[in-house]
N, C-alpha and C positions, 0 to 999 in steps of 0.2 A: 437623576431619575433613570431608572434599568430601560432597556428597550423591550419590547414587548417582542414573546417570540410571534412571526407569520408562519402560516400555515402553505408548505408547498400546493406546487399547482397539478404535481404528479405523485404517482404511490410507486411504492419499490418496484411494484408489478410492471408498470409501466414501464419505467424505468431499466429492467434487466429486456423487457422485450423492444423498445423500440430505440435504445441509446446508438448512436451510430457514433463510427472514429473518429476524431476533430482532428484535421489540418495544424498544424502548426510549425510556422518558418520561424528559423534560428540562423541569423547570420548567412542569411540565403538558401539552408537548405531546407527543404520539407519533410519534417514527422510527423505520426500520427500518432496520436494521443488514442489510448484502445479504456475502452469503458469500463470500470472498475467498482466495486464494492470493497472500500477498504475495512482494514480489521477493527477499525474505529466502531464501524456498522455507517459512517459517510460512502457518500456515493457520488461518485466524479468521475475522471478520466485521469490517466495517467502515462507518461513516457519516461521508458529509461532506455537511452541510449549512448553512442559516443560518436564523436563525430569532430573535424578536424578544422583550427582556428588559424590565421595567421597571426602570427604578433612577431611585428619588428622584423620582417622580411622572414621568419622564423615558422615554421608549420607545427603547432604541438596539436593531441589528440587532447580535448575535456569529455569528461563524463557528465551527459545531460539526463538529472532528475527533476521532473516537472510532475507536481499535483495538481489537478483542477477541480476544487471542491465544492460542491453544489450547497449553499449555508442552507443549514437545518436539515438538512438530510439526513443524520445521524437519530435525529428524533421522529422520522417516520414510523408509521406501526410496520410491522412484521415481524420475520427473521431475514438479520443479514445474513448471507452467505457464510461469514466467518463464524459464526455463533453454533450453524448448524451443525459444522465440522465435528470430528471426531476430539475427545479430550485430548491434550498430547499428554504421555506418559508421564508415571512419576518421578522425579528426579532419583540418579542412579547412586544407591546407596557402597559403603564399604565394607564388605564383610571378609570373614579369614578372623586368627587369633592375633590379637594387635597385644595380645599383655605378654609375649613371649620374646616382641620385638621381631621378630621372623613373620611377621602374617602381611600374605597380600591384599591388597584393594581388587576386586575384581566390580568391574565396571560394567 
């Protein structure tokens, strides 16, 4: 049996005005997670940082990617952010005379 989708308790509206940055400790340090509308059209928080681990008496740097994804977000009415944006351009075609064997691509 499918699960039934719930209906959030907030609207996108809500959401872009009142979302504040979440705390987040990793291995003792604190990040902060900054509020996000991904290209998805979900709406969460996210951190991407780097930040420095011991392993084996040894200090290497990791690269911290963290989503925090509010479920059913994606299916609120509105517009996301990302949808609003501009088209991105069309892919960059090859022209010049290619039957000559001497023709450039110009990009």
């Amino acid at each position: 049996m499918a699960k039934s989708k719930s209906t959030l308790a907030i609207t996108r509206d809500q959401f872009r005005s009142d979302a504040k940055p979440l705390p987040v400790v990793i291995n003792g340090k604190e990040l902060v997670a900054m509020a996000k509308e991904f290209s998805t059209g979900s709406l969460g928080w996210n951190i991407n940082d780097k930040l420095q681990v011991e392993v084996g008496g040894h200090i290497v740097t990791v690269q911290v990617g963290l989503n925090l994804t509010i479920i059913g977000s994606k299916d609120l009415p509105g517009s996301p952010v990302a949808a609003t944006a501009a088209s991105p351009p069309p892919p960059a075609t090859a022209t010049g005379d290619v039957s000559t064997g001497g023709g450039q691509a110009d990009f």
